[in-house]
RODO-2510 file (C-alpha; in nm, 4 decimals, decimal comma):
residues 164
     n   res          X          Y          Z
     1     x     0,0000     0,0000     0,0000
     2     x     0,1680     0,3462    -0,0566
     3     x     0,1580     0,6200     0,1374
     4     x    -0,1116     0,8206    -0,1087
     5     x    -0,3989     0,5570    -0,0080
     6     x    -0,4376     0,5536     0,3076
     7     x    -0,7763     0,3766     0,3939
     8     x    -0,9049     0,6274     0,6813
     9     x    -0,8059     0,9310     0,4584
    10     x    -0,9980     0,7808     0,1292
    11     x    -1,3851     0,8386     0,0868
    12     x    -1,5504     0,6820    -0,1844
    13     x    -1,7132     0,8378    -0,4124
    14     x    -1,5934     1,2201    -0,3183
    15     x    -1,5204     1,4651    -0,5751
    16     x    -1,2203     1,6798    -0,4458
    17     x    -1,1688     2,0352    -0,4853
    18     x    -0,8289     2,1499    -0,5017
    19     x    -0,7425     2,4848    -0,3759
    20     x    -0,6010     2,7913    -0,6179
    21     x    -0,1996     2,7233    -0,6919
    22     x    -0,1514     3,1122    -0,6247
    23     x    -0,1188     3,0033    -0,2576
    24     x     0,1735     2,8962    -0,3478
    25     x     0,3590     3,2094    -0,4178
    26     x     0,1448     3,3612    -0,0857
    27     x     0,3050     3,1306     0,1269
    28     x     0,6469     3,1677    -0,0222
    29     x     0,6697     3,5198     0,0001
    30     x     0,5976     3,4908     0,3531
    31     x     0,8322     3,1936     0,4021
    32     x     1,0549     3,4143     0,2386
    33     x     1,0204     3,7613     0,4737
    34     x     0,9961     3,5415     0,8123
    35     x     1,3142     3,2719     0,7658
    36     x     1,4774     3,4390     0,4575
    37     x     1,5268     3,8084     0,5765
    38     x     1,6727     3,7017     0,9097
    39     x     1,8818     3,4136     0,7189
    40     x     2,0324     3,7481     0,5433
    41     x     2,0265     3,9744     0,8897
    42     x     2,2172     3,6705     1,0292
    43     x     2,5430     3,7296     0,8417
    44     x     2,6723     4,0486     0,9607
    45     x     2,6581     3,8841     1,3280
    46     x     2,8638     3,6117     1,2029
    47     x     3,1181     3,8108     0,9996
    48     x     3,2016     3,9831     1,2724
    49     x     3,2557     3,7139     1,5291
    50     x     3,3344     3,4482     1,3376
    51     x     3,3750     3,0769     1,3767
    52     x     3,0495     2,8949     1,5413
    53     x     2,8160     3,2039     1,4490
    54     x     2,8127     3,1042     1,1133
    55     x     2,5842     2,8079     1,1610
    56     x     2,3161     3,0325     1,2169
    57     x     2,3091     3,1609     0,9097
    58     x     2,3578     2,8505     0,7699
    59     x     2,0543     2,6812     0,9452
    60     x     1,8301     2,9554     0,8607
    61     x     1,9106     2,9078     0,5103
    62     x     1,8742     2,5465     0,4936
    63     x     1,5662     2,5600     0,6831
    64     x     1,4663     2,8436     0,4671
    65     x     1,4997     2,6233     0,1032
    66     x     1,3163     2,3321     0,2977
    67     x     0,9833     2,5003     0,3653
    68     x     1,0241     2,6946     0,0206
    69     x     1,0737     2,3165    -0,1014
    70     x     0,8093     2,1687     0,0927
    71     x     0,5334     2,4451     0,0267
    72     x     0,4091     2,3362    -0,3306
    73     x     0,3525     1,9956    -0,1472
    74     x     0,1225     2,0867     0,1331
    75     x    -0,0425     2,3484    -0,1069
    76     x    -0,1281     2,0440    -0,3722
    77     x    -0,2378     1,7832    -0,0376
    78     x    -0,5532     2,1042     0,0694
    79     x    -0,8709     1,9852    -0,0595
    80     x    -1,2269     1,9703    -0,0197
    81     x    -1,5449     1,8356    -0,0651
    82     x    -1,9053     1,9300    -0,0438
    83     x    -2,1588     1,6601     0,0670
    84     x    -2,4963     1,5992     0,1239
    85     x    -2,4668     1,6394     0,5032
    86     x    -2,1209     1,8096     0,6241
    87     x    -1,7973     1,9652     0,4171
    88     x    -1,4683     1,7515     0,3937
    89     x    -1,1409     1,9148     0,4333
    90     x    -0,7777     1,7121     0,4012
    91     x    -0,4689     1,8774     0,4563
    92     x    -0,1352     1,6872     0,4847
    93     x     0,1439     1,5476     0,2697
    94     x     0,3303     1,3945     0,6049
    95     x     0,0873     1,4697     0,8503
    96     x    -0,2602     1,3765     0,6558
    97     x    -0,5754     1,5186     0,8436
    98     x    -0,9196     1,4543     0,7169
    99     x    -1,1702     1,6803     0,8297
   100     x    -1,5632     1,6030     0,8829
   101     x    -1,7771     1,8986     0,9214
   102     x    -2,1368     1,9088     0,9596
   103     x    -2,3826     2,1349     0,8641
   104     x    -2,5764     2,1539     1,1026
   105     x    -2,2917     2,2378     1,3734
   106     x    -2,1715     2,5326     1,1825
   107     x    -2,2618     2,8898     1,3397
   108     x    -2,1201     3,0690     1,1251
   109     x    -1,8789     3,0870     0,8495
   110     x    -1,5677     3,3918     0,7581
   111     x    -1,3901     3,4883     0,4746
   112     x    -1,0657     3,6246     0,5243
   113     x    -0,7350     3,7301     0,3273
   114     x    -0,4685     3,9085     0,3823
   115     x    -0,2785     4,1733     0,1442
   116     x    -0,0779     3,9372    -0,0180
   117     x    -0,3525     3,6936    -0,0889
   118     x    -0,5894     3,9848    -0,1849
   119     x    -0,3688     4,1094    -0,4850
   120     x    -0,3123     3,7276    -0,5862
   121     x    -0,6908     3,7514    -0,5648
   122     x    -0,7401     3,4241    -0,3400
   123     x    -0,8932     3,3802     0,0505
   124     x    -0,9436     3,1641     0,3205
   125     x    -1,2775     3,0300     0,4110
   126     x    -1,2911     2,9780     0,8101
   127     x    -1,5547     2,7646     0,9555
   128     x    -1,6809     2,7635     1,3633
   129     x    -1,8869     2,5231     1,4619
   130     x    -2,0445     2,4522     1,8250
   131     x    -1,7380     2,2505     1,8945
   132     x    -1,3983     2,4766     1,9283
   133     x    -1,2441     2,1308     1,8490
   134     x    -1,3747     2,1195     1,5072
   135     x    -1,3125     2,4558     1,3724
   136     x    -1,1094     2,3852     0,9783
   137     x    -1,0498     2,6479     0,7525
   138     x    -0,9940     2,6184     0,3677
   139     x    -0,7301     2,8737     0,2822
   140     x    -0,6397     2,9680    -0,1048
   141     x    -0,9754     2,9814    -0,2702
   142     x    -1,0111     3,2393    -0,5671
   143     x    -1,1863     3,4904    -0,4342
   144     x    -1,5208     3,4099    -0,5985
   145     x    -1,5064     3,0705    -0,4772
   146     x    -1,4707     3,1696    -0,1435
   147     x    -1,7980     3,4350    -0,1738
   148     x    -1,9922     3,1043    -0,3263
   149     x    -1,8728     2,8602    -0,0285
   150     x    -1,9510     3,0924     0,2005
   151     x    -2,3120     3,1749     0,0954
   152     x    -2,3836     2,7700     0,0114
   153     x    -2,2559     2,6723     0,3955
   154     x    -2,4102     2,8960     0,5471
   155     x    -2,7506     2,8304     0,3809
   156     x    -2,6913     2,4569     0,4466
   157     x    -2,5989     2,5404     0,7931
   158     x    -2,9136     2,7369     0,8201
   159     x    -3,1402     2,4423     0,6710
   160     x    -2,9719     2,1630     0,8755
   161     x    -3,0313     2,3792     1,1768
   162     x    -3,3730     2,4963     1,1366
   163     x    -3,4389     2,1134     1,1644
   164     x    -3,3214     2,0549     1,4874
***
């Protein structure tokens, strides 16, 4: 069996959504500004004393082309799927999650993005539920996507609700 099936992370007969690749560069950039700039900031330190001090820099820039290595990865592992009675989220390329979340315990559902992800024209879709526990979020949806998901859980959320 390889690592890609994984019997409690398949669900048969689920159409997945991927999310938009312009996450990618979103989360690279800021890969890039919080381990890249003090990877660079790191080097006068270590000029100047010498010896040891220069595995900082070093770390910080291995670490650095790791994550900007790894990123594409985790980006292409987000997806999701609308059923008839809850959403399914999976996240993961090491660390596989598969998310299950109801309709009916939705209260209420945010859009969000931040300036880099509003000029690549993509958000994040966060849900809350009764449960703190099983709060998921769907990040890198264009942003008309997002505006459609938003409106269609809610509504469902509503329905599912109302029937209680």
């Amino acid at each position: 069996m390889s690592i890609e099936s994984t019997p409690a992370f398949d669900v048969a007969g689920v159409e997945w959504h991927r999310v938009s690749p312009r996450l990618i560069p979103v989360r690279m950039i800021s890969a890039a500004v919080f381990l890249g700039l003090p990877s660079v900031g790191s080097v006068w330190p270590a000029w100047y004393v010498g010896g040891w001090m220069w595995l900082v820099p070093a770390l910080l820039a291995l670490l650095t082309v790791w994550v900007l290595w790894l990123i594409p990865r985790q980006v292409k592992a987000i997806g999701y799927a609308e059923q008839e009675e809850d959403l399914l989220i999976r996240k993961g390329v090491m660390f596989k999650t598969l998310t299950m979340v109801p309709y009916g315990r939705m209260q209420y559902v945010d859009v969000s993005a931040g300036p880099i992800a509003r000029r690549m024209k993509i958000a994040q879709v966060q849900l809350h539920t009764a449960s703190a526990g099983t709060d998921a979020s769907i990040p890198g949806l264009p942003q008309d996507e997002a505006g459609r998901l938003r409106d269609q859980l809610s509504a469902r959320g509503e329905a599912r609700l109302a029937g209680l």
